[in-house]
DOROSE-465845 format. One record per residue: x, y negated, z of N, C-alpha, C, O, CB in turn. Coordinates in steps of 0.02 Angstrom, whole numbers, plus 50000, padded with zeros to 5 digits. Glycine has a CB too. Layout:
REM DOROSE-465845
XYZXYZXYZXYZXYZ/...
//
This chain:
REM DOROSE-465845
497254965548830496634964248866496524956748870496894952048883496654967348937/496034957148858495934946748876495794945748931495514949348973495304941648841/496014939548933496354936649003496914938349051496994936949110495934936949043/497244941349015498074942449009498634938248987498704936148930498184947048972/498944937549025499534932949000499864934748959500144940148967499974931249040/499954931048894500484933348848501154936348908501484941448894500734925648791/501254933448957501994935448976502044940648992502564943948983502314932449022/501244943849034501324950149066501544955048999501954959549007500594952549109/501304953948945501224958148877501834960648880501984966548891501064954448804/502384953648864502974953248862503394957448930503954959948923503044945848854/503254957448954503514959949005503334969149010503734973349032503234955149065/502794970248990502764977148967503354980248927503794984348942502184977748926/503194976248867503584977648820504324977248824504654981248790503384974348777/504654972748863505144972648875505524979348929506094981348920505114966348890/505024982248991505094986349053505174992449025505634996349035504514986249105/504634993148985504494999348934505225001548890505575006448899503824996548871/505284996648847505974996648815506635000348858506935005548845506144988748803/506714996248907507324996648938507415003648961507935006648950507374991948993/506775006748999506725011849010506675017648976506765023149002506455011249035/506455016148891506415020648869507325022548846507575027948829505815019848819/507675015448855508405016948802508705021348864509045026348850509035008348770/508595019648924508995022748982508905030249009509325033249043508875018649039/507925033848976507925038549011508375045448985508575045248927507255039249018/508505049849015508625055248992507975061148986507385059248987509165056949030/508125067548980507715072948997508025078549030508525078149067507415075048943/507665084449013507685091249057508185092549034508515096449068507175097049056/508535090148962509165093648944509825090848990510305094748990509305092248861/509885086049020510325082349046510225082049126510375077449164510285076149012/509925088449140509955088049208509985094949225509805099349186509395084249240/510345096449313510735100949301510625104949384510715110949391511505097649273/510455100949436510275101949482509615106749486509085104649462510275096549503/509655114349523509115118149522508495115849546508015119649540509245123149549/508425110249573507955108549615507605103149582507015101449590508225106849679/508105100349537507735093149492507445097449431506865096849410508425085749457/507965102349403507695104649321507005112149351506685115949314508705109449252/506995112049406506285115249409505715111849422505135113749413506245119849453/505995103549457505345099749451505125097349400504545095449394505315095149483/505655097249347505605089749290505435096949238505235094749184506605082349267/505465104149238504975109249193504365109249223503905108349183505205117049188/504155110149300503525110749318503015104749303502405105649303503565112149383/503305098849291503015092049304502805086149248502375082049232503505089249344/503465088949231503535082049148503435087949088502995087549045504675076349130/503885093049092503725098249033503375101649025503395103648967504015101749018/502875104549066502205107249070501585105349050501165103249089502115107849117/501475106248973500825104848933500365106448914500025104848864500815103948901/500245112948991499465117648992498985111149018499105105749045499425125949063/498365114448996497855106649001497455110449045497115115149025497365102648920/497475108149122496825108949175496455106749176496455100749164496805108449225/495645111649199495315109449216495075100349226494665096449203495415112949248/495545100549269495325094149299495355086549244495165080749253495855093349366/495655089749193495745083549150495125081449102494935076249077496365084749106/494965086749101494255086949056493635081749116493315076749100493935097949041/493655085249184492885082249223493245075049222492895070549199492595085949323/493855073349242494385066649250494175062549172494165056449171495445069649255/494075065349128493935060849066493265060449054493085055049031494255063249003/492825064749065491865062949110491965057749139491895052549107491475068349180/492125057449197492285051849258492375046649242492005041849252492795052449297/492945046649211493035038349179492715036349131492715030449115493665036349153/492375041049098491735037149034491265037749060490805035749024491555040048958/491075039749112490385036749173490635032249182490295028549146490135039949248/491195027749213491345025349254491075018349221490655014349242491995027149275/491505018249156491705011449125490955012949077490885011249018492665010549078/490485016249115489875011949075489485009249123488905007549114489365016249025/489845008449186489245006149260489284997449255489754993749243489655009449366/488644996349268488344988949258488544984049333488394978249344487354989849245/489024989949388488944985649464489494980549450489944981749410489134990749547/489464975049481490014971749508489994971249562489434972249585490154966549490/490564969549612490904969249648491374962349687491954960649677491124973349622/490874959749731491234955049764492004955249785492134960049821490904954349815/492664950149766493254951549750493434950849798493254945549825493544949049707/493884955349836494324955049898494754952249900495104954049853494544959449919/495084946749941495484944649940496164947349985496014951850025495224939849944/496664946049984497304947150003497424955450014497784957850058497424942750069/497144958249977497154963849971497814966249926497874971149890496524965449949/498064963449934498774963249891498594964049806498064965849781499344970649919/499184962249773499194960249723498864968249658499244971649624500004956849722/498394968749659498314977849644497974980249578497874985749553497794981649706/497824973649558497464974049472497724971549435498264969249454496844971349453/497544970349362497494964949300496954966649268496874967149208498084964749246/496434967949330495574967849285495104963849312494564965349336495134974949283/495504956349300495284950949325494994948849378494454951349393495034949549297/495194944949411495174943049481494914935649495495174930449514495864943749511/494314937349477493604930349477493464930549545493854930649593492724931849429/492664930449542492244929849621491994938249623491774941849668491354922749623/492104939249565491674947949579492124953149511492414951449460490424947449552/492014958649538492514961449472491854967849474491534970849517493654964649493/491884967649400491544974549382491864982649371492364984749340491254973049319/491604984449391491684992749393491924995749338492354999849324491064996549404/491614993149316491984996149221492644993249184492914994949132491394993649151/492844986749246493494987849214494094989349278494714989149272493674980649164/493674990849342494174993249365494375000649340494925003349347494084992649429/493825003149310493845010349284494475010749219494825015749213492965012549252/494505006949190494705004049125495275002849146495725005649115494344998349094/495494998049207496354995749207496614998949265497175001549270496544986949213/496124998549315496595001049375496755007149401497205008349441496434998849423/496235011949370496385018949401496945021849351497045019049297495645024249406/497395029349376497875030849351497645035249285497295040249293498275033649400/497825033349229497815038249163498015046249163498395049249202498325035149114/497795047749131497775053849124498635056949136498795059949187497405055049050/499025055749092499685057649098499935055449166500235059949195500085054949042/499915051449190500075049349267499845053949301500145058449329499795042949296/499305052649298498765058349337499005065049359498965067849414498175060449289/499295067149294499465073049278500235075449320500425080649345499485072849199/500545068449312501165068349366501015069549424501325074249448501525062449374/500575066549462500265069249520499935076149554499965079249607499895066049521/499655076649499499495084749499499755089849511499625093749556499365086749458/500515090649433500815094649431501365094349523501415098649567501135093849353/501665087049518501905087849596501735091649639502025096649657501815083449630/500955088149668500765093049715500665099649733500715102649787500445092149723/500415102749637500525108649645501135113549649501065119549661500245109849611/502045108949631502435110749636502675112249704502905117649722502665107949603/502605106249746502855104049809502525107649866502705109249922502755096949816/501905108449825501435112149899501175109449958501145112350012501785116749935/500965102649940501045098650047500425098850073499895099050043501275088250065/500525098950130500135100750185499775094650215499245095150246500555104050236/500075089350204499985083050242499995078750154500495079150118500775080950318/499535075850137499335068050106499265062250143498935061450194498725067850075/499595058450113499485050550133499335046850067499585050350024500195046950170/499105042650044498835037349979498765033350020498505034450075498175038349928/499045026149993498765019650006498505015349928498895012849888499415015250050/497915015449923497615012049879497125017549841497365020049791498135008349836/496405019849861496085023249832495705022949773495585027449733495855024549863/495425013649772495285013149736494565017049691494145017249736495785012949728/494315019449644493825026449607494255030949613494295034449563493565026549522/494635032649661494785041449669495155043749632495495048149659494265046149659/495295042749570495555041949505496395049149548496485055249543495755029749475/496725044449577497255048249590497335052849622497645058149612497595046149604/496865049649693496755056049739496285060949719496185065049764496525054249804/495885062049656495565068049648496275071549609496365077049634494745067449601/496685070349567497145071949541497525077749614497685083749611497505064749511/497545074149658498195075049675497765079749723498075085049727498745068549700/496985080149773496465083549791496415092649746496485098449763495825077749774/496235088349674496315096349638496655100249631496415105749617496295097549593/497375099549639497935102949653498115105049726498595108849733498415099249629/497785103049777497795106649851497455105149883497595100449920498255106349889/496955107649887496055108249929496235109849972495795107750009495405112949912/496795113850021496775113250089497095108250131497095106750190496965118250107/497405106150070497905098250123497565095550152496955095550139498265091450090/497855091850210497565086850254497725080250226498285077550227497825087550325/497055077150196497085072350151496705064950178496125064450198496765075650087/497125060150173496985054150197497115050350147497585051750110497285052450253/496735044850138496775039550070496455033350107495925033550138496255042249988/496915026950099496625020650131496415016750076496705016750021497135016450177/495985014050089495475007950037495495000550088495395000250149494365011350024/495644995650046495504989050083494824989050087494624989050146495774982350049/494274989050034493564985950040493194991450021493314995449976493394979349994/492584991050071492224997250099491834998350037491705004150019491744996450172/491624992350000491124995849941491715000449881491615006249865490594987649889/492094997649865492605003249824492665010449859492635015749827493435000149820/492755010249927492725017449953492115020249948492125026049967492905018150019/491565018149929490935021049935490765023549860490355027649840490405015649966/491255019449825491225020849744491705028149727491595032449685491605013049696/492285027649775492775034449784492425039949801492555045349774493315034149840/491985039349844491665044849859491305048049822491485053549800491395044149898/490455044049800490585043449734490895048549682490535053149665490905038649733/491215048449668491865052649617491865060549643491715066049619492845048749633/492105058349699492275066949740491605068949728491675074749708492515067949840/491105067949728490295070549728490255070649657489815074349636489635065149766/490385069449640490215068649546490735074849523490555078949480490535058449497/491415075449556491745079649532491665088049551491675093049514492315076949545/491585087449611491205093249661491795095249700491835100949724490805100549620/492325090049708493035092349752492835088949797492565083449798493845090649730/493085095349870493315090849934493595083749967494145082949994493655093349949/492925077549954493335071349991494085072850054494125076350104492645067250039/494515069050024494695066850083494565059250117494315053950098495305068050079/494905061850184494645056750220494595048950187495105046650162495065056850278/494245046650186494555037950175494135033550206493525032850212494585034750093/494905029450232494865025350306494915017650260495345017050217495705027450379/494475012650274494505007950234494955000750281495175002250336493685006850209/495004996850268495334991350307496174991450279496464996650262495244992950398/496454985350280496944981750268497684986550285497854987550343496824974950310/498054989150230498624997350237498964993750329498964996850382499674998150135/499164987950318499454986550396499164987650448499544987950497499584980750411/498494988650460497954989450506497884997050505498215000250546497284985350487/497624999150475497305007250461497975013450449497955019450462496745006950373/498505009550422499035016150445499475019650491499835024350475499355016450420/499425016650563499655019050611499185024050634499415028950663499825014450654/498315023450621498075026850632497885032950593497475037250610497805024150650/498115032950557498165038650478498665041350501498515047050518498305035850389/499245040050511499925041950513499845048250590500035054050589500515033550523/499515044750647499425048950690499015054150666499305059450677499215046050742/498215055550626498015058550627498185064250586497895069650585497645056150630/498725062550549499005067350510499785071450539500205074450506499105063350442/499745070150611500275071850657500745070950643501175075250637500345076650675/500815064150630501465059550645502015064350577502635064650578501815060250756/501635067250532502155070750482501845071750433501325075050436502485076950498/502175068450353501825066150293502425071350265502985072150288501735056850268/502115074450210502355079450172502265075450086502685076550042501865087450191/501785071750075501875068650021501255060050027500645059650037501705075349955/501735055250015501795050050026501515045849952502035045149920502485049650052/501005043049916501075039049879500585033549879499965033649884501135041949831/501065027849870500765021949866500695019149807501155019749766501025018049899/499955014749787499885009949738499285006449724498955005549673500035012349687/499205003549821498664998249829498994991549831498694986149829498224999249895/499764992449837499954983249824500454982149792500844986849791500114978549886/500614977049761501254976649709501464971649726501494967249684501204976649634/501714970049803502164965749813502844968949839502864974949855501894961049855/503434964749845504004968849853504024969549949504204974849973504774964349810/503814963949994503914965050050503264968650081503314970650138504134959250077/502734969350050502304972650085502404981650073502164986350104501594969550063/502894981350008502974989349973503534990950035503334995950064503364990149868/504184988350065504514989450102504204989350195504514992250240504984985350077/503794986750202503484984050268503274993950279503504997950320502624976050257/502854994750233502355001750204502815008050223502695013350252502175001850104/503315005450197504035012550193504155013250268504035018150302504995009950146/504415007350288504825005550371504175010950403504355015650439504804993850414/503565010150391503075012850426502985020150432502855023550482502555010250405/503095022350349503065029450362503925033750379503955039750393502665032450287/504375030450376504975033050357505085036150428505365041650426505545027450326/504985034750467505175041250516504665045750536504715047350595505455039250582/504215048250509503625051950480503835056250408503415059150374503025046250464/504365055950397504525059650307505045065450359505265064350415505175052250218/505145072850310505665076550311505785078250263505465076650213505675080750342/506555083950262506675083850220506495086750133506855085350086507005084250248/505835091350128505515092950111504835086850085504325087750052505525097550151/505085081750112504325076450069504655071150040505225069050048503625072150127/504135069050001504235066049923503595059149942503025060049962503955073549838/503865054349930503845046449926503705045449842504155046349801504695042349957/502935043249823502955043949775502635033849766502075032149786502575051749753/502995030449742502795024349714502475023349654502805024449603503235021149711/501445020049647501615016749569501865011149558502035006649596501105015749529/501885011949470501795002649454502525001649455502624995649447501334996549525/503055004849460503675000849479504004999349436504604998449442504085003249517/503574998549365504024993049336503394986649311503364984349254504574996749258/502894984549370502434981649367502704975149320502704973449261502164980849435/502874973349365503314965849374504164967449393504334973349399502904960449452/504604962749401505304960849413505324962249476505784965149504505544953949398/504664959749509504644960049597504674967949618505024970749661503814956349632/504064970949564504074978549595504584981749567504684986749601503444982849584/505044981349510505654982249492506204984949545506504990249557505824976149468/506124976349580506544976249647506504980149704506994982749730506504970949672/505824980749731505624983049780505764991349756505954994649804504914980049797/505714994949696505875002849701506675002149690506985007249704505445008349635/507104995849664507724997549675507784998749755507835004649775508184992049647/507774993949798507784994749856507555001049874507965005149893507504990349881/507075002249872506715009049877507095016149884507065020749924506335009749816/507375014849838507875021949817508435022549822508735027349797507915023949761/508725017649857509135016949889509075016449982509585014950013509335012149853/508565017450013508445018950079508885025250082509025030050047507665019850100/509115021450170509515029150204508675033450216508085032250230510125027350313/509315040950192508685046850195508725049750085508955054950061507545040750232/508485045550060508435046350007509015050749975509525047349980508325040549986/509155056149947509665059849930509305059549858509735057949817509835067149972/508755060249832508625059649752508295053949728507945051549772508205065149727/508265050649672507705046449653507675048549579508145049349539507795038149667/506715049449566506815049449484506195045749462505605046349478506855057749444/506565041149415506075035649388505645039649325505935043549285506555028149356/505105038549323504545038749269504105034449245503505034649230504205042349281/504535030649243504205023149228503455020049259503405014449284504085022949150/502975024349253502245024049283502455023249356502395017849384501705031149269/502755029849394502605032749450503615030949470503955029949420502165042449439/503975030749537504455032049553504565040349606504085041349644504595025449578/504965044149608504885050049657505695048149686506225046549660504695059249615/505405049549763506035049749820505895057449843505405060849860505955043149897/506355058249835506565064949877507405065749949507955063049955506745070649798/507065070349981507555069350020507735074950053507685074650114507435064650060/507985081750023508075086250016508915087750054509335088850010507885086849949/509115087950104509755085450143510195093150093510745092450065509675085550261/509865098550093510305100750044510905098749994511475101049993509985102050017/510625094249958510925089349902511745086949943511955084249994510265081149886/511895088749905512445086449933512735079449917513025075949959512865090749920/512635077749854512735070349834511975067749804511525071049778513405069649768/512015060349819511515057449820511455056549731511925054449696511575051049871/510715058749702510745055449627510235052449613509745053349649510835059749572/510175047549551509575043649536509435043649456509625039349416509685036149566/509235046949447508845048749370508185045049345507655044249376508595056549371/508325043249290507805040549248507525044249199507735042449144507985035349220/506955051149196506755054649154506165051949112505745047749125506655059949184/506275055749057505595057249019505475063148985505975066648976505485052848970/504935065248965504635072448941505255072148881505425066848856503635072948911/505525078448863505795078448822505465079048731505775079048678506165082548849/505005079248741504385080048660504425071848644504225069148591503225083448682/504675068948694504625059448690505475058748649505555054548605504575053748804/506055063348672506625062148629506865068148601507375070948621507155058748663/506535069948556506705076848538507305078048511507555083548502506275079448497/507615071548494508405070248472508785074548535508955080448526508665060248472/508895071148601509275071048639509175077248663508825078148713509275066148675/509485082448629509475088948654509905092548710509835098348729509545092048604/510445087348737511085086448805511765088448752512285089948781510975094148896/511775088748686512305088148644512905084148634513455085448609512095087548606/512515075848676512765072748684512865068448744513285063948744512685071648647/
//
């Protein structure tokens, strides 16, 4: 993309790499609870509904002429340039979640079943219709820093013909004590990826972490943004509470399932990505 740093490039390419030499798959995992998520989730290649109106959406999106006065300290949350105003078409373009991500979200929710949503960073809806289409009765809350992007989220839900959820706009430190209550003080699925710094990603956790049981899932993007957000999901997954972690390079998943008897941390990928590594070896 122009106006990208050669380094960030580099730094793709390098995050990408590492992760791809380290992940395993469904063959190398063994736990009933992980190899029915990582078939329902990563190995599951029926094509919903929702991917088809989700690929409408974003080719409306990224042909809209608005720009958008640029928010500041809204934490670190794009690379679709950060002038005096950013246009719509490339937040459509860089910042909302892709289809296969997307799809991680989806399949989750529809695995997990939760009752209670939390999102911090709504952004065009992009994730939370994902994660919306898979459970229309959840009690769904999504925070936006700046009120015209939430008006653009909405937007979406109307274009798509799914149930908005709520979205409460203002700064995640401000607006989530009051989310957190209205969702009775108990989050069943948790994901953040309105900021990509490492102490504001931990500040976020401290907040919801005695609000999680053992039945909900902490879902991080971006975490191999940068070195910083690197850090911040090592830390991450390593919080007391955490009994699982599984990296997917896009997305991180905490689970905390007290069942488990020993704590594990897996780095998967779809297995059609290493069709070599059949657990032979």
């Amino acid at each position: 993309m122009a106006g990208v740093p050669f380094s960030t490039h580099w730094w793709a390419i390098h995050s990408f790499g590492s992760y791809f030499w380290r992940a395993q798959t469904v063959y190398d995992v063994h736990s009933p609870f992980l190899s029915a998520w990582v078939r329902a989730v990563l190995e599951d290649q029926r094509h919903y509904y929702i991917q088809g109106d989700m690929r409408m959406l974003r080719a409306w999106w990224r042909q809209s002429s608005v720009e958008l006065p640029f928010a500041k300290d809204l934490g670190a949350g794009s690379r679709a340039g950060q002038g005096r105003v950013r246009k719509v078409s490339e937040l459509a373009r860089w910042s909302g979640v892709d289809d296969f991500t997307g799809m991680l979200l989806f399949r989750t929710a529809r695995f997990l079943a939760p009752n209670t949503i939390l999102e911090l960073g709504t952004n065009l809806g992009f994730s939370a219709a994902y994660l919306r289409a898979a459970r229309r009765q959840a009690e769904f809350i999504t925070i936006e820093g700046q009120a015209e992007v939430a008006h653009l989220a909405r937007e979406s839900f109307r274009r798509l013909g799914l149930p908005p959820p709520d979205i409460y706009t203002g700064t995640f430190q401000a607006t989530l004590p009051q989310a957190i209550n209205q969702l009775g003080n108990s989050i069943d699925l948790f994901f953040i990826d309105g900021d990509h710094r490492a102490a504001a990603t931990a500040n976020y956790l401290d907040a919801i972490w005695p609000h999680l049981h053992q039945d909900s899932v902490v879902i991080i993007g971006d975490i191999h943004w940068s070195a910083e957000m690197e850090a911040a999901w090592q830390a991450a997954r390593t919080r007391t509470g955490v009994t699982l972690s599984v990296d997917c390079y896009h997305l991180g998943f905490l689970f905390f399932r007290t069942q488990q008897r020993q704590v594990e941390h897996f780095t998967l990928i779809p297995a059609r990505y290493k069709p070599w590594r059949m657990g032979f070896f």
